[in-house]
N, CA, C and O of each residue as an XYZ file, in Angstrom:
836
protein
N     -49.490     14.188    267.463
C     -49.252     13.224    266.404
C     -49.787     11.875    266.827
O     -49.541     11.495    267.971
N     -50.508     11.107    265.998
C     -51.160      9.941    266.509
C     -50.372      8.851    265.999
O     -49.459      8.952    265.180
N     -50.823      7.735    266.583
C     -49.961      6.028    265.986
C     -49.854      6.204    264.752
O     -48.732      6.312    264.257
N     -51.072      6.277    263.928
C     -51.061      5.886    262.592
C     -49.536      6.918    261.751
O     -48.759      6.517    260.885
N     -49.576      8.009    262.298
C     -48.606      8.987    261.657
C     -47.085      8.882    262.184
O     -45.978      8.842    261.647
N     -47.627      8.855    263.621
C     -46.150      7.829    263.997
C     -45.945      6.324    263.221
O     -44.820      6.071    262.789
N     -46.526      5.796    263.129
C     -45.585      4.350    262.627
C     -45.274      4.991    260.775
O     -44.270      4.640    260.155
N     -46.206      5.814    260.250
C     -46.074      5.700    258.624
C     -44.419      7.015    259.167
O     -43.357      6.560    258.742
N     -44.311      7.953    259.709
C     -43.075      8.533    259.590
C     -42.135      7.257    260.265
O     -41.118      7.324    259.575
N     -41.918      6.093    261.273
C     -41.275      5.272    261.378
C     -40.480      4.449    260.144
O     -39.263      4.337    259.998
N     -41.798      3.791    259.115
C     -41.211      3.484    257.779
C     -40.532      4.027    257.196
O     -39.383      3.622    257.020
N     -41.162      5.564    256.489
C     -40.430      6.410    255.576
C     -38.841      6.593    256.552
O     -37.975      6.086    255.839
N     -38.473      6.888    257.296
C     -37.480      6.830    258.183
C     -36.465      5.645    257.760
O     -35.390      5.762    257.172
N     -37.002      4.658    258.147
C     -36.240      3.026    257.940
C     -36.236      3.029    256.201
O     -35.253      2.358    255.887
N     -36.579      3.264    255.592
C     -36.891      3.170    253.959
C     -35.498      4.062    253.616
O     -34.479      3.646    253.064
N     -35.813      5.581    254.176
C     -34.576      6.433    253.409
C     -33.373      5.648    254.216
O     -32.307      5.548    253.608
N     -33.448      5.165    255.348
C     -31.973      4.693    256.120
C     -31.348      3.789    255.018
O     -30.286      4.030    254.445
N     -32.461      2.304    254.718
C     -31.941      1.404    253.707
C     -30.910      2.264    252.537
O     -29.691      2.312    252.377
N     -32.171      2.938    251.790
C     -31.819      3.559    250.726
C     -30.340      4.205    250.372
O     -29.461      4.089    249.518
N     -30.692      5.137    251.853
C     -28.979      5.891    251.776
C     -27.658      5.069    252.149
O     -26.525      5.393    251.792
N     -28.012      3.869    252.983
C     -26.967      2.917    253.288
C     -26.540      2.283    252.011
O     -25.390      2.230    251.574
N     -27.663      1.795    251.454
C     -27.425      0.962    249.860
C     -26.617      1.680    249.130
O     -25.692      1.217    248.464
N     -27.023      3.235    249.243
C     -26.018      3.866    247.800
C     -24.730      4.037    248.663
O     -23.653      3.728    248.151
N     -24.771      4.489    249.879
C     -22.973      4.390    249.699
C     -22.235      2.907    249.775
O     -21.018      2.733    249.709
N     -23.230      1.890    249.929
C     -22.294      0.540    249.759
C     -22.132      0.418    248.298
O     -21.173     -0.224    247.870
N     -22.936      0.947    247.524
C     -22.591      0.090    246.063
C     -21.751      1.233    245.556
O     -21.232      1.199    244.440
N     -21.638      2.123    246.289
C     -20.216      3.007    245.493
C     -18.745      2.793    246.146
O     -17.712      3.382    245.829
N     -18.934      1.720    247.215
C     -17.350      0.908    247.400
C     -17.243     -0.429    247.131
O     -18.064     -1.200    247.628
N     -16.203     -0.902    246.297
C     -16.079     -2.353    246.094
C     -15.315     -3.280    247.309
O     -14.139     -3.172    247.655
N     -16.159     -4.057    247.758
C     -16.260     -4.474    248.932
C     -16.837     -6.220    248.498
O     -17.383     -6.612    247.466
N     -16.350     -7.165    250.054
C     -17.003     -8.515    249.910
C     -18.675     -8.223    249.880
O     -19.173     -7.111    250.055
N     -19.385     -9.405    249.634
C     -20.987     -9.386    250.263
C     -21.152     -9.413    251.300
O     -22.035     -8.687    251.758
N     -20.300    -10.353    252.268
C     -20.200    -10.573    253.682
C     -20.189     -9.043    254.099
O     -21.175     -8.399    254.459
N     -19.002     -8.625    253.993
C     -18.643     -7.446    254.901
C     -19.760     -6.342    254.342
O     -20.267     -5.690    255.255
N     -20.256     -6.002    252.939
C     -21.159     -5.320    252.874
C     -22.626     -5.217    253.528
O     -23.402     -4.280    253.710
N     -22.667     -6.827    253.845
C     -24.327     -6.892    254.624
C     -23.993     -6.696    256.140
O     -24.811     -6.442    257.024
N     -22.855     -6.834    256.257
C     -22.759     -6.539    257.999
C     -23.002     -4.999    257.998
O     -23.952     -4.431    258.536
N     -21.640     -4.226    257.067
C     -22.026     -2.874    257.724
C     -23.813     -1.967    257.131
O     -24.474     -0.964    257.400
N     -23.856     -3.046    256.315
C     -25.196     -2.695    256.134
C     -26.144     -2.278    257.127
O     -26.700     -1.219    257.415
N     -26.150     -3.756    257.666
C     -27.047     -4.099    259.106
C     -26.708     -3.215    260.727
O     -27.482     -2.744    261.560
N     -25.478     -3.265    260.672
C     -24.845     -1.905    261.521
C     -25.712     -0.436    261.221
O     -26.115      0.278    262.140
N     -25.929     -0.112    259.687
C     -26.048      1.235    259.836
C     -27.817      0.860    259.989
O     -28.379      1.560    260.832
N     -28.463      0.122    259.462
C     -29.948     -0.131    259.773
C     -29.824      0.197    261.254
O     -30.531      1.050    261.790
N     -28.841     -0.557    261.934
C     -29.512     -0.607    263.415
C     -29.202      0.770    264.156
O     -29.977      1.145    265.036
N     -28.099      1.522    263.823
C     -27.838      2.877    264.338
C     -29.285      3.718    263.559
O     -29.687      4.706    264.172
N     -29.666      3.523    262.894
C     -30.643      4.413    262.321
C     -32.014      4.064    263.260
O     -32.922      4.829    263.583
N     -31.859      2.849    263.529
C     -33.427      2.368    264.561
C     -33.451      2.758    265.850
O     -34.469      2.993    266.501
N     -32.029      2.846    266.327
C     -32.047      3.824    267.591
C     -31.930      5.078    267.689
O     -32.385      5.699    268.649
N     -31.178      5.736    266.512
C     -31.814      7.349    266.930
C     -32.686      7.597    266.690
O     -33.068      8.595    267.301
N     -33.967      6.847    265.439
C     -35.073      7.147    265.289
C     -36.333      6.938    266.729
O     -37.311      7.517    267.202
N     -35.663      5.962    266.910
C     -36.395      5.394    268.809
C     -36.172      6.492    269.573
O     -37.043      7.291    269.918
N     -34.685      6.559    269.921
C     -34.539      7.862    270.710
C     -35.651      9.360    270.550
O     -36.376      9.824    271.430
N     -35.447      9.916    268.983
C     -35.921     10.714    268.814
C     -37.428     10.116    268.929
O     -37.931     10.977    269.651
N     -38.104      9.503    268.758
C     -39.710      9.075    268.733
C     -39.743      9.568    270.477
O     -40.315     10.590    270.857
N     -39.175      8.828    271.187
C     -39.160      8.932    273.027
C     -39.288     10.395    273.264
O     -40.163     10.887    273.976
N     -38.303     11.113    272.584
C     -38.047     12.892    273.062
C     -38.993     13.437    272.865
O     -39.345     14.439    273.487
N     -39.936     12.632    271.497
C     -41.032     13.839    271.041
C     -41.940     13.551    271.713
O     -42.542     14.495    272.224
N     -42.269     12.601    271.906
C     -43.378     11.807    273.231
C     -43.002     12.740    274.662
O     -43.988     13.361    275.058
N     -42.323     12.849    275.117
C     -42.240     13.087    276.193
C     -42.375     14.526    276.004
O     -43.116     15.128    276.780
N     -41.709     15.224    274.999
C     -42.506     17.015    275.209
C     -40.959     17.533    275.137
O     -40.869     18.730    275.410
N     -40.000     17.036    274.898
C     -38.534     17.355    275.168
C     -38.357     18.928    274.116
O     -37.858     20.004    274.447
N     -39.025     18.485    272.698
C     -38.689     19.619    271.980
C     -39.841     20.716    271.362
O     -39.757     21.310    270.287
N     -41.000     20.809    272.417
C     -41.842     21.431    273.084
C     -41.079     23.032    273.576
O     -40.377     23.013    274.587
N     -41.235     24.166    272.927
C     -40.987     25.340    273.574
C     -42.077     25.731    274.618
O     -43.295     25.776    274.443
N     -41.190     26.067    276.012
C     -42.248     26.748    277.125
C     -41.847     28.144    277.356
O     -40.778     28.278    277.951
N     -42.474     29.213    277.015
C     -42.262     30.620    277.500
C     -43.102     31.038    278.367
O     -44.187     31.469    277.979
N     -42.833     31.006    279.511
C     -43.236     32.006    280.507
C     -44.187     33.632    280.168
O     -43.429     34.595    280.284
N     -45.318     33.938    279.875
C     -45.738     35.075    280.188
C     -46.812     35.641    280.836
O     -47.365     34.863    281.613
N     -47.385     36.973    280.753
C     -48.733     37.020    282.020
C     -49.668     36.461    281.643
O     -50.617     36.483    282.427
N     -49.847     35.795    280.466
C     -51.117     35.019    280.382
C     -51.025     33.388    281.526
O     -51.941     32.961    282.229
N     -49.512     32.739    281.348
C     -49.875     31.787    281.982
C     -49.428     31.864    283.225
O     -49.973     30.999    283.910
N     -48.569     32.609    283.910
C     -48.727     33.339    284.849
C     -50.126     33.359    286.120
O     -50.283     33.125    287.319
N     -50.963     33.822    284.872
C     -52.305     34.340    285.593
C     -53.076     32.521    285.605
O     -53.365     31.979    286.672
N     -53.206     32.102    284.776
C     -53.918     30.658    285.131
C     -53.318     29.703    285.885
O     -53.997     28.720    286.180
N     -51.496     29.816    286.496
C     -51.127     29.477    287.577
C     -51.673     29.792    288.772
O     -52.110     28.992    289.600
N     -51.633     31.316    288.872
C     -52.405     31.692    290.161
C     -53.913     31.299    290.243
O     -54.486     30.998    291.290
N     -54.502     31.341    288.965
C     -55.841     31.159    289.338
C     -55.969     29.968    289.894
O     -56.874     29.856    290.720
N     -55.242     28.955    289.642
C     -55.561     27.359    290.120
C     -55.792     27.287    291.507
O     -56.746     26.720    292.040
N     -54.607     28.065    292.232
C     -54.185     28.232    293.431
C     -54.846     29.253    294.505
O     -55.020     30.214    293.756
N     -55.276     29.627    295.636
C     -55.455     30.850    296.563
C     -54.401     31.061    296.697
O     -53.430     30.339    296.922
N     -54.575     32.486    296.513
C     -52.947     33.973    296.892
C     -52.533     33.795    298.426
O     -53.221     34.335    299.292
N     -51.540     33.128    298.721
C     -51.350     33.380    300.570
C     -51.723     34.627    300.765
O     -51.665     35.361    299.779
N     -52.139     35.131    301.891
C     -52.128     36.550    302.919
C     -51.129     36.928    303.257
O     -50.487     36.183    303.998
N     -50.648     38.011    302.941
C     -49.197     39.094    303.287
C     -50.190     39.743    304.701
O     -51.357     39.869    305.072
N     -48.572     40.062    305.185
C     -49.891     40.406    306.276
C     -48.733     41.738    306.593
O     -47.721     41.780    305.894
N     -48.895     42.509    307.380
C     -47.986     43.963    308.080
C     -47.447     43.080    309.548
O     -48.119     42.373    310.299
N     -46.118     43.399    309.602
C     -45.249     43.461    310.675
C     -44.457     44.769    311.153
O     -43.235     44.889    311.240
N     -45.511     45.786    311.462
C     -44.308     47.414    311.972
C     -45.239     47.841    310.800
O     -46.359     47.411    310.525
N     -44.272     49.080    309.995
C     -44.521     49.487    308.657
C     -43.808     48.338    307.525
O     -43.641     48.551    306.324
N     -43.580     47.540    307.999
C     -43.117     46.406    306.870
C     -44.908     45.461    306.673
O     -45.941     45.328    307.330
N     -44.337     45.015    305.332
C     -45.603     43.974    304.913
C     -44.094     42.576    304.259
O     -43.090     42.600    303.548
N     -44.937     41.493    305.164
C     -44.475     40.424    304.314
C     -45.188     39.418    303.525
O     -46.314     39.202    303.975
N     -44.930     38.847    302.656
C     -45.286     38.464    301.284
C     -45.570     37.182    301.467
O     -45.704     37.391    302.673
N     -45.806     35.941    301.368
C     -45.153     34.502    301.369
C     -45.063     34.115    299.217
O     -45.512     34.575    298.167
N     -44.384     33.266    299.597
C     -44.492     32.599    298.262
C     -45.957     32.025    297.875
O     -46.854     31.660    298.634
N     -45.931     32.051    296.797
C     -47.118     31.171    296.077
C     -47.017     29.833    296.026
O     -45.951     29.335    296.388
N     -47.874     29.153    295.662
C     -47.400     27.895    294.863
C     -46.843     27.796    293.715
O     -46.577     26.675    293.281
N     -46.557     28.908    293.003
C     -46.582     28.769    291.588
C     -45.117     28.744    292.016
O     -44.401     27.966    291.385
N     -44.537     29.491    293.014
C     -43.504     30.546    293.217
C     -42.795     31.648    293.007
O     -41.597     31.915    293.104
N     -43.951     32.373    292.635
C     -44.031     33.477    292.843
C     -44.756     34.664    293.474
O     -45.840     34.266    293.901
N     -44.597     35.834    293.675
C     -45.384     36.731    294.782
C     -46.108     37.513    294.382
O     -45.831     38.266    293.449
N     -47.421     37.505    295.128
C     -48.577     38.019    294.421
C     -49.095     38.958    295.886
O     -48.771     38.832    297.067
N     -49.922     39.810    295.275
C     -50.011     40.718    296.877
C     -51.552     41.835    296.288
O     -52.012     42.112    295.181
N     -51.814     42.092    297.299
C     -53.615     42.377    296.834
C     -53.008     44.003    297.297
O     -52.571     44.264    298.418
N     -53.105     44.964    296.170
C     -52.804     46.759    296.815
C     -53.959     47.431    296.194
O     -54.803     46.551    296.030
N     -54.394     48.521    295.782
C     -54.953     49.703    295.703
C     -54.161     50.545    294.177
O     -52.971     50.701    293.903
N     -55.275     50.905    293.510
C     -54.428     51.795    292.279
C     -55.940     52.958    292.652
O     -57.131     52.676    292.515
N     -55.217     54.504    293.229
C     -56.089     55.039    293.268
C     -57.639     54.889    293.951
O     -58.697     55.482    293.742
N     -57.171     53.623    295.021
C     -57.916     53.292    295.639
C     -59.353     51.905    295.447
O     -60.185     51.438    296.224
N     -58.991     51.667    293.942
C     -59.462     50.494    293.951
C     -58.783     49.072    293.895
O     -58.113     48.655    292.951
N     -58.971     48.624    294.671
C     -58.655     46.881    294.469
C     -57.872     46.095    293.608
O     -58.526     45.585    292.698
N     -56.661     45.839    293.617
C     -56.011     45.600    292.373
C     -54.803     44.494    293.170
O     -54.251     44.568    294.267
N     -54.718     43.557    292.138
C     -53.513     42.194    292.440
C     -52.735     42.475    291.778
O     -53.119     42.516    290.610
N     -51.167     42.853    292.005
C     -50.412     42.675    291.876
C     -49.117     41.527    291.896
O     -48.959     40.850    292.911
N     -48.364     41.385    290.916
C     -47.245     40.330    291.155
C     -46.151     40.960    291.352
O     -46.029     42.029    290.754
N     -45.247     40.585    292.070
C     -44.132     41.407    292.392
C     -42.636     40.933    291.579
O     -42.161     39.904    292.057
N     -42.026     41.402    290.693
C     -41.294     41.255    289.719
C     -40.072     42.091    289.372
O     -40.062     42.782    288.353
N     -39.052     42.035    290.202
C     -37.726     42.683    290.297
C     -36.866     42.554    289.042
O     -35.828     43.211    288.957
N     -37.299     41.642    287.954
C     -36.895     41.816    286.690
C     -38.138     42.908    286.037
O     -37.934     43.448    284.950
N     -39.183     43.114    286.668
C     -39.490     44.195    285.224
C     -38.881     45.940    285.539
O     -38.668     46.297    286.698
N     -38.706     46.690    284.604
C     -37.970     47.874    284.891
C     -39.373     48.799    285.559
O     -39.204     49.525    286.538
N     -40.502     48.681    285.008
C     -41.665     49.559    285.508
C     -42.854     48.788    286.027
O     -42.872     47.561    285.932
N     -43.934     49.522    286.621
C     -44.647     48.863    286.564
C     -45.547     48.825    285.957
O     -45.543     49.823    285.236
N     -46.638     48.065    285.738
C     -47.134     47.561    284.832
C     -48.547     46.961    284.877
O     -48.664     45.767    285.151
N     -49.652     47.734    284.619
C     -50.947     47.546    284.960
C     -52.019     47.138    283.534
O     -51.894     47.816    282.514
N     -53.186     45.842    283.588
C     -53.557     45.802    282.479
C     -54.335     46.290    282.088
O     -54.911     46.986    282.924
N     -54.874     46.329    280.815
C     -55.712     47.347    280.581
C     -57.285     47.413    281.287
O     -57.958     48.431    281.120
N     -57.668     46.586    281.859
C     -59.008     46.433    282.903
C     -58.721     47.224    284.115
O     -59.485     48.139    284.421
N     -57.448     46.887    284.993
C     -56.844     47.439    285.815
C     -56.629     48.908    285.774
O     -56.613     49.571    286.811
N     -56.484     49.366    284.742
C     -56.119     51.002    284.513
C     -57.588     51.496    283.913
O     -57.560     52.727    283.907
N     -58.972     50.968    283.362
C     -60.076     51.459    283.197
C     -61.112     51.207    284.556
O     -62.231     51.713    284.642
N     -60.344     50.100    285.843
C     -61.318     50.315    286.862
C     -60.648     51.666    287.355
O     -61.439     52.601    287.487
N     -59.400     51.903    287.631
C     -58.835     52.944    288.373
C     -58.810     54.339    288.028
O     -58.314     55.216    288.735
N     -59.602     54.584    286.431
C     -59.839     55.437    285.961
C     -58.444     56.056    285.541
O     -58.338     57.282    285.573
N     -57.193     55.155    285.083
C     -56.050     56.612    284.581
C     -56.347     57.256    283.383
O     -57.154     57.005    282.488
N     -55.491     58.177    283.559
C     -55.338     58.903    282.257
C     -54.734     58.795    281.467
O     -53.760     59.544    281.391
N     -54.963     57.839    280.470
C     -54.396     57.716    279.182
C     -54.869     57.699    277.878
O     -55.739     57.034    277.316
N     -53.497     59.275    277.229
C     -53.908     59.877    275.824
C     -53.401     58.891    274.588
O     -52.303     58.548    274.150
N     -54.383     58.699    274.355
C     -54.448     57.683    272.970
C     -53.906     58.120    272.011
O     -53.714     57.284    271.128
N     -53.330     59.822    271.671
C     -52.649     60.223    270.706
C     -51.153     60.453    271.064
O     -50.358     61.124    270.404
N     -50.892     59.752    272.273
C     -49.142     60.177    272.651
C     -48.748     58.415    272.158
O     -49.301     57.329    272.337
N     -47.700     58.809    271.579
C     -46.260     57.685    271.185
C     -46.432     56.680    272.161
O     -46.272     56.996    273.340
N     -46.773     55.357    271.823
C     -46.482     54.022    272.482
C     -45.192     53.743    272.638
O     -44.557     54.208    271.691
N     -44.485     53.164    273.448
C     -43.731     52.755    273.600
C     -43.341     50.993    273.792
O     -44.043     50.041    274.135
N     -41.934     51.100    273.406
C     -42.067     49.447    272.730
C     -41.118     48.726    273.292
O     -39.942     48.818    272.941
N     -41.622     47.766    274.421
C     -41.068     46.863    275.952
C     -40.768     45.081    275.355
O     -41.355     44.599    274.387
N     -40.046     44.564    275.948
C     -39.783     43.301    275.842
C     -40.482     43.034    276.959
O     -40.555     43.762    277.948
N     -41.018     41.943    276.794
C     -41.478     40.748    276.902
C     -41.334     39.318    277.495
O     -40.875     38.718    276.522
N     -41.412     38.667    278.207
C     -41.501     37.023    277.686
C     -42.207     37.139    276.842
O     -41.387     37.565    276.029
N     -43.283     37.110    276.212
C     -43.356     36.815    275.245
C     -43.181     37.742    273.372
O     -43.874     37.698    272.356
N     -42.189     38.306    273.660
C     -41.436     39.169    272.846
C     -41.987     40.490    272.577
O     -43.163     40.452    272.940
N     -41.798     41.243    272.274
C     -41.943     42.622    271.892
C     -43.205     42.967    271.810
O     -44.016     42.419    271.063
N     -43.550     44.298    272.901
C     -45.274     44.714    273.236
C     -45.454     46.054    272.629
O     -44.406     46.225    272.007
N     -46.048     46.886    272.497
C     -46.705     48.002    272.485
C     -47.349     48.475    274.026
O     -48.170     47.724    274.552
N     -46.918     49.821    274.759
C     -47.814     50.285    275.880
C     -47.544     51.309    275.706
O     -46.597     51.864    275.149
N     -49.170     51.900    276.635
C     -49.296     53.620    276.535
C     -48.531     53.841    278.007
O     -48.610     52.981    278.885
N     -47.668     55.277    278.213
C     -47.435     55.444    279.452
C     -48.523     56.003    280.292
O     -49.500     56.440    279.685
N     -48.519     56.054    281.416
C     -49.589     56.390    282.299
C     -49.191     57.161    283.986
O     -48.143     57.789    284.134
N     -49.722     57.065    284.589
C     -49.608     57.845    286.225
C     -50.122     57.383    287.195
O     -51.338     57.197    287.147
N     -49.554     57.117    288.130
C     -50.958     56.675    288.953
C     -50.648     57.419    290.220
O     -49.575     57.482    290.820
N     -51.779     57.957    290.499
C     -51.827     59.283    291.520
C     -51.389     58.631    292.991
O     -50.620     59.223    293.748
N     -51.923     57.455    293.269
C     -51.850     56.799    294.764
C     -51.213     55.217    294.340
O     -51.425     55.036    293.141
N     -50.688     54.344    294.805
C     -50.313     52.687    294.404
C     -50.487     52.426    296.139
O     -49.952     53.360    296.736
N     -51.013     51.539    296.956
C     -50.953     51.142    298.366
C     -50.906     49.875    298.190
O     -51.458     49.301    297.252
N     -50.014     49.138    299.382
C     -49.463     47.564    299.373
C     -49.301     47.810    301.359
O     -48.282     47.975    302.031
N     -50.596     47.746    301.738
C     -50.557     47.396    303.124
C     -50.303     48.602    303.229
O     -50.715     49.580    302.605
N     -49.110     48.407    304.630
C     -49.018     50.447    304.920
C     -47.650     51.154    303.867
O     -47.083     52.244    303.946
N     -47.477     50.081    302.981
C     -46.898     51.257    301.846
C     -47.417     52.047    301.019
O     -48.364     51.553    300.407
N     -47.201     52.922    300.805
C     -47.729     53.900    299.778
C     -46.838     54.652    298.406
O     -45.640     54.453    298.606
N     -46.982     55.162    297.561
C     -46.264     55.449    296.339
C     -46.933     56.392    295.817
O     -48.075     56.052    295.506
N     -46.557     57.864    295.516
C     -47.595     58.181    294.961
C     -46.806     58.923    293.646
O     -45.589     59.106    293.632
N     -47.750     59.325    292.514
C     -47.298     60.142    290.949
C     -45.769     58.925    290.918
O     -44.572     59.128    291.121
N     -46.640     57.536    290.527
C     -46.012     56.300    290.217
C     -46.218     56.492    288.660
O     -47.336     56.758    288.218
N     -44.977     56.332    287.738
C     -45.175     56.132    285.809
C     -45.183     54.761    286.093
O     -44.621     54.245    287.059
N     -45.874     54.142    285.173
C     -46.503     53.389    284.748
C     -47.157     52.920    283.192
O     -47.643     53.667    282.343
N     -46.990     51.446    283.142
C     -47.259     51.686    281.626
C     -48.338     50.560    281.018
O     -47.878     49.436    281.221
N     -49.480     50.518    280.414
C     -50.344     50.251    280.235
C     -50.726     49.304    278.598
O     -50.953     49.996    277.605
N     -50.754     48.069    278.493
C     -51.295     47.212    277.595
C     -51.959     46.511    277.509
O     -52.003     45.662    278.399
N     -52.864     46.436    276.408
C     -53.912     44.760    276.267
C     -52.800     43.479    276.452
O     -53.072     42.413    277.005
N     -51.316     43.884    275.780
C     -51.123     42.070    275.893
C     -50.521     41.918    277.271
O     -49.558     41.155    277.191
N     -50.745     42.413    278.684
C     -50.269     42.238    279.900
C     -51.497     41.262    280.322
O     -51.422     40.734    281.432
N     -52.871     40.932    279.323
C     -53.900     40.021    279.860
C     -54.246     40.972    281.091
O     -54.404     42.191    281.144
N     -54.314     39.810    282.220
C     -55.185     40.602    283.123
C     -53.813     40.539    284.350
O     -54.210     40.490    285.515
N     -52.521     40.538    284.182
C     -51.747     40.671    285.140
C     -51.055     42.037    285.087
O     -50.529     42.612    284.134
N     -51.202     42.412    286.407
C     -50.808     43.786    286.978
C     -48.950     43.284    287.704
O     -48.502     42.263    288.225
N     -48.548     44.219    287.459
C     -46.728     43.870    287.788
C     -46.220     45.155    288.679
O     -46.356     46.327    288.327
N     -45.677     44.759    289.763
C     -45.192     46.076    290.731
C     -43.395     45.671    290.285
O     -42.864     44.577    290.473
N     -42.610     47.130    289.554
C     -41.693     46.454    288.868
C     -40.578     47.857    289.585
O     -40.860     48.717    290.419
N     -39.454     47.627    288.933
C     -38.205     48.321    290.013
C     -38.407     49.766    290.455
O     -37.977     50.263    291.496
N     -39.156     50.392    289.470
C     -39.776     51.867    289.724
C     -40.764     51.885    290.909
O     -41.193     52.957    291.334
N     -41.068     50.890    291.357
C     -42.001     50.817    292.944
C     -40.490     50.549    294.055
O     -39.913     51.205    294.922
N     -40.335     49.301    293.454
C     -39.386     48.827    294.505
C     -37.891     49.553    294.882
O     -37.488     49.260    296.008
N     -37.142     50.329    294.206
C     -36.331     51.496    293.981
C     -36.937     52.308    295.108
O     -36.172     52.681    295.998
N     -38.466     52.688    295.188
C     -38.950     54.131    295.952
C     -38.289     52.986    297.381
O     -37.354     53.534    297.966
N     -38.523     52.067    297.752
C     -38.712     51.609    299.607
C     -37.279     51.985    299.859
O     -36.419     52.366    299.065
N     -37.225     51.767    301.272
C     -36.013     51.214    302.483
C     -35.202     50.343    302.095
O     -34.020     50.643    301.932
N     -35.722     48.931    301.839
C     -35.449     47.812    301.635
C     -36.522     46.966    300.629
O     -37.504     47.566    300.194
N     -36.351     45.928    300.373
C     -36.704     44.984    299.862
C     -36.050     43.521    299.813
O     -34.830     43.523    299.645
N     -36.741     42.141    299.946
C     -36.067     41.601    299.179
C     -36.648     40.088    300.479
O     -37.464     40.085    301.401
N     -35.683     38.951    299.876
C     -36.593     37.617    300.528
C     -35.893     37.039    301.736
O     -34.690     36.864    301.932
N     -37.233     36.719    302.706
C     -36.311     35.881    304.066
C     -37.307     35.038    304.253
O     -38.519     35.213    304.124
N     -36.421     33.677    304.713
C     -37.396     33.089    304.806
C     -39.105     32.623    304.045
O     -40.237     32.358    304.451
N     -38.356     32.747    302.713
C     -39.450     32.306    301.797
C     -40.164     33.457    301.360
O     -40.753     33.336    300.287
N     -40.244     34.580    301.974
C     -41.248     35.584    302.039
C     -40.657     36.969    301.652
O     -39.668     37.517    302.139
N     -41.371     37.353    300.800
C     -40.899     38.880    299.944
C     -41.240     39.756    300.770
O     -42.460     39.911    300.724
N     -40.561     40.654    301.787
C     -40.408     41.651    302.814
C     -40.152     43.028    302.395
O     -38.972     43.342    302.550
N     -41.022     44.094    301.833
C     -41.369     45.460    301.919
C     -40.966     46.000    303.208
O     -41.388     45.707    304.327
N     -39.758     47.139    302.735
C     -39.935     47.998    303.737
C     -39.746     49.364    303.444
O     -38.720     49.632    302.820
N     -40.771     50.620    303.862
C     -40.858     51.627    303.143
C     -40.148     52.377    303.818
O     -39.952     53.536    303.453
């Protein structure tokens, strides 16, 4: 919204304030004195919540932000992925900048980034991700229909013969497959369920199979 539209909604604002103040004064019989005071009272309560509210909208206050893999993914892109590295048969993770955990594994043996996400129930590969890795998915079986951040998706289910994250391995992993996952791949409780352990120390998301 620019000046010009800000100051003309400022007027219309101050205009209906007058207006509506005027009609309920002339429907009580009252002095002039005391009518122009509370007059001027309600002008001025009307100039500060209109101020107030002008400040909130400026600043982004009533601005909705939803979280999903689209912006997700242009967080990470800003940033380089720390290096997880293997300790034993454990792999540890570090945080991102974004703060969250991102980790470079294998689907069937090709190359694939994963985010690691203990709120999603499955995991969750996008549709680039599941045509480099070659799965198999029948275009005439029943989609199934997942929440979201950003609300209600459509995905095909899928398989994935091998999943590797350092020296973990997973294999005949379900899995489920959409265009609106963008280009983020999600390792979700159906991975993390299969390990030993899981979970954070020291800043760092710790796999253990």
């Amino acid at each position: 919204m620019g000046v010009g539209t800000d100051q003309a909604m400022s007027s219309i604002w101050y205009l209906l304030a007058i207006v509506l103040v005027g009609s309920a004064l002339l429907t009580r019989r009252m002095p002039l004195g005391a009518m122009m005071r509370m007059a001027l009272l309600w002008v001025a309560i009307f100039a500060i919540l209109l101020m107030l509210f002008g400040l909130a909208h400026r600043s982004g206050i009533f601005l909705q932000k939803t979280e999903g893999p689209s912006t997700i993914l242009e967080d990470e892109g800003r940033a380089p992925m720390p290096q997880a590295r293997a300790e034993g048969d454990r792999i540890r993770i570090p945080v991102s900048s974004d703060g969250h955990y991102w980790v470079e594994g294998t689907v069937n043996g090709v190359p694939t980034r994963f985010l690691i996400d203990s709120g999603a129930s499955v995991t969750a590969l996008s549709q680039q991700a599941a045509q480099a890795a070659a799965l198999n998915i029948d275009p005439a079986q029943s989609a199934v229909t997942m929440m979201t951040a950003n609300g209600r998706v459509k995905a095909q289910k899928s398989q994935i013969a091998t999943l590797a994250i350092g020296p973990i391995r997973a294999s005949d992993l379900d899995i489920v497959v959409s265009p609106a996952f963008g280009d983020v791949n999600v390792i979700g409780m159906n991975m993390l369920s299969r390990l030993k352990s899981w979970g954070v120390e020291n800043g760092e998301m710790v796999l253990t199979p």
